[in-house]
N, C-alpha and C positions, 0 to 999 in steps of 0.2 A: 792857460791861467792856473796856477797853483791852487790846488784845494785846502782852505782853511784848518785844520785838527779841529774834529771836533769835542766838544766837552766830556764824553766818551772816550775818546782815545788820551785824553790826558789824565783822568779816574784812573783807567787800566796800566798808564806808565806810571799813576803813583803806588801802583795797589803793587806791582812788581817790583819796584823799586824798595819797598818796606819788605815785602817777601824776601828780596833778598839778600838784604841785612838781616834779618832775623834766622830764616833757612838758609845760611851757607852751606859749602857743598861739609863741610867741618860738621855744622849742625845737625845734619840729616843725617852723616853718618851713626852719631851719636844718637837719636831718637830712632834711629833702624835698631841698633843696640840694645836700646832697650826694649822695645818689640819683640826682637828675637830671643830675648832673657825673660820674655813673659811679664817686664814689670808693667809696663801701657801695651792698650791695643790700638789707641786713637787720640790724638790732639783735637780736643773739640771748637774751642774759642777762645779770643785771646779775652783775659781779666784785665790788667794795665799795662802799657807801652810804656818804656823810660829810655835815658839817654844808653844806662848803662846795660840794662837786662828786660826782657821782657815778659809777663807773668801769662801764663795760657790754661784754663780747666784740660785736664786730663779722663780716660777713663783707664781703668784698670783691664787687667784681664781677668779679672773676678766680677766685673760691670761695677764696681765702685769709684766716684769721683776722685778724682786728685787734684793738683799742681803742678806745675810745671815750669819751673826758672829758669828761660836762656838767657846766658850770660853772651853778648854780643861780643864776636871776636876779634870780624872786619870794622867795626863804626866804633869801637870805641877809646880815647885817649888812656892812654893808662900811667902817665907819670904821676899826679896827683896820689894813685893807689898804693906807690911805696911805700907810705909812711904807714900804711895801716899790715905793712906785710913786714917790715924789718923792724928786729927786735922781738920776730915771734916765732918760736925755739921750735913751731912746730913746719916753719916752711922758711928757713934760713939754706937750702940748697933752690932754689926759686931762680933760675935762668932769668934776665933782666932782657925780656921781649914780651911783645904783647898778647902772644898766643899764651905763653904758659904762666902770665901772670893773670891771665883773665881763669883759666881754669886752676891754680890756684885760689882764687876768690870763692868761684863754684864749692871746689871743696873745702874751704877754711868756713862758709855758711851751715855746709852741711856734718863736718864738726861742731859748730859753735852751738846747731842747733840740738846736736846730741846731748851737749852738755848742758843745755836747758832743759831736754829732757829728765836727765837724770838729778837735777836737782829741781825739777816740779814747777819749772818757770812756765805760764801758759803761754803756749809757742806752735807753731806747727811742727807735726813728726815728722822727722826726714827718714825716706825710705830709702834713698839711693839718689848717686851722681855718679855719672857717666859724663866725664872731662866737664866742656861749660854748663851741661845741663842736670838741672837738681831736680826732684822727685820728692813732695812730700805731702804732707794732709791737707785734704780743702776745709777751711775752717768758714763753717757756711750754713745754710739752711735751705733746704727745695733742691739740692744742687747748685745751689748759685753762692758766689761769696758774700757774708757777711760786709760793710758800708764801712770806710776808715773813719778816724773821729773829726778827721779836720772838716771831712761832710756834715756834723751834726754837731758835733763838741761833746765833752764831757755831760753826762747825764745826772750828775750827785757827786757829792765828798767820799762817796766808796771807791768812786772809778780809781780817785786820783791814789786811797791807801793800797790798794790793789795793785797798781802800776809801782807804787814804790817797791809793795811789799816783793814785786817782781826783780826788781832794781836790787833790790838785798840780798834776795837768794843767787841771784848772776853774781854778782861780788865773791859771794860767798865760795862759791863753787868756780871762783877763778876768770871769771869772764866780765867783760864791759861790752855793752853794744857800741859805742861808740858811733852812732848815728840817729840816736832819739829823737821825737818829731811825732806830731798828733796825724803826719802821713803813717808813721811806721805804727800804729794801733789799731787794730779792727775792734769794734764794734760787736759784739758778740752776745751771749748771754750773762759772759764777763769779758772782763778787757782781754787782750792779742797781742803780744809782740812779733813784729814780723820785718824784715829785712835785714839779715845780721852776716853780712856778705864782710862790714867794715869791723864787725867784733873783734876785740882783742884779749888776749890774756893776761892775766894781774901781773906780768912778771916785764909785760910790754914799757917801753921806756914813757910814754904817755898816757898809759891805763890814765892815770890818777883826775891827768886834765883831761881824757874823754870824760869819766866818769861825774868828772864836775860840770862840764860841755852836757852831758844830758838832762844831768838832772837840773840846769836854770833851764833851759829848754821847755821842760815839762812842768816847772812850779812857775814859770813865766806864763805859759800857754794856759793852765788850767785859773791863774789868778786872775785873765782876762774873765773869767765868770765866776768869780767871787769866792774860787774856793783856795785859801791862802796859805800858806807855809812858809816858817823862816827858810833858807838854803843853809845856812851854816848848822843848825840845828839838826835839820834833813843831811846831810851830809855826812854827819859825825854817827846819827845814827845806822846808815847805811855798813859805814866803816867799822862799826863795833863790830867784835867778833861775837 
C-alpha cells in the first residue's frame, strides 16, 4: 500500500520550491559577493515576497540592519519591462533576454535611487548592487521595517503635500517613478518612497504619461479620505520649473 505524503512533506516541498526561485545558484553567487566584499554578513528574514523581486532584512558587517532586493531571474516574465527600459540613454546597449534585463532593472533602481538621493527625495540609500541584488537602507524602527500606507492609509493632509513635494523634486532632478501606489509608501515618521526598479528619466519617451499615471494614482488614493486635490492644477505645479 502506498504511504499518503504527509502535510509535512508538502510544507518542505513548498518551503524549497520558494527557496529556489529566490536562491538560484545566479543568486547565491551574488550574495557570496557580497560577503566576501564586506558589504553583509547575513540575510536574516524575508520583508515582502512579489512576483518580480523579493525584499529580505540584511545585517552588515558593521552589525547594522539593511535590505536586500532580489530581483528574480528564473520565475520571472520580462517582456512587459521593455518599455520601462527603452528610450532610457542610460541602458540602450541592454541584450534583449531575461537574465540581463532583470539585472538591468536591479541597477536602473539602484541609479534611480541615487538620484533621489541627491536631490533629497525621502527614499532608501542605496549602498550597492551586485548584478540582480540591490543593498540599501532599512527604513524602520527596533530593526524591523516601517508598515506601507495601503495597511493604514494616509494619516493627515501633510502626508499627502509631502509625497507631492517628493513627486517635484524627482521631476526636477530628471526622474519619474513610474509605478506609484499607497503599496510603494512606508509609513515612517514621514512618508518613503520605495520600489523604483520601473523609474524613468525626463528624457524617456513616456516620462510625461508615467508622471501623470502617478500622480491620479496617489490624488485618487488619498481623496478616498477626504483629502482632495484638482490633478490638473497638481500637475502643472509639479512641471513648473
Amino acid at each position: 500500500m502506498t504511504k499518503k505524503p504527509s502535510r509535512d512533506h508538502f510544507m518542505l516541498k513548498e518551503q524549497y520550491k520558494v527557496e529556489s526561485e529566490v536562491f538560484d545558484r545566479e543568486t547565491l553567487k551574488s550574495l557570496a559577493k557580497l560577503i566576501k566584499k564586506g558589504i553583509i554578513s547575513s540575510v536574516d528574514f524575508p520583508i515582502s515576497t512579489g512576483k518580480e523581486a523579493n525584499v529580505f532584512r540584511a545585517t552588515s558587517q558593521n552589525g547594522e540592519h539593511v535590505v536586500i532586493k532580489i530581483y528574480k531571474i528564473e520565475t520571472t516574465p520580462f517582456f512587459r519591462r521593455e518599455e520601462y527600459l527603452e528610450g532610457d540613454p542610460r541602458f540602450e546597449k541592454i541584450k534583449n533576454n531575461s537574465k540581463d534585463v532583470i539585472i538591468a532593472f536591479a541597477r536602473k533602481e539602484y541609479k534611480n535611487l541615487q538620484i533621489c538621493e541627491s536631490a533629497g527625495v525621502h527614499a532608501p540609500k542605496p549602498f550597492y548592487v551586485e548584478k540582480n541584488v540591490l543593498v540599501m537602507s532599512l527604513i524602520g524602527d527596533k530593526d524591523l521595517p516601517y508598515p506601507t500606507m495601503n495597511t493604514q492609509g494616509p494619516r493627515n493632509a501633510d502626508d499627502l503635500e509631502i509625497l507631492l513635494q517628493d513627486i517635484k523634486k524627482m521631476y526636477k532632478a530628471g526622474l519619474v517613478h513610474a509605478d506609484l501606489s499607497e503599496y510603494n509608501i512606508i509609513l515612517g515618521e514621514i512618508l518613503y518612497l520605495i520600489d523604483f526598479g520601473q523609474g524613468v528619466v525626463t528624457k524617456h519617451p513616456n516620462a510625461e504619461k508615467f508622471l501623470e499615471r502617478d500622480v491620479r494614482n496617489i490624488l485618487n488614493y488619498f481623496a478616498k479620505f477626504g483629502y482632495k486635490k484638482d490633478f490638473d492644477e497638481t500637475i502643472k505645479w509639479i512641471r513648473l520649473k
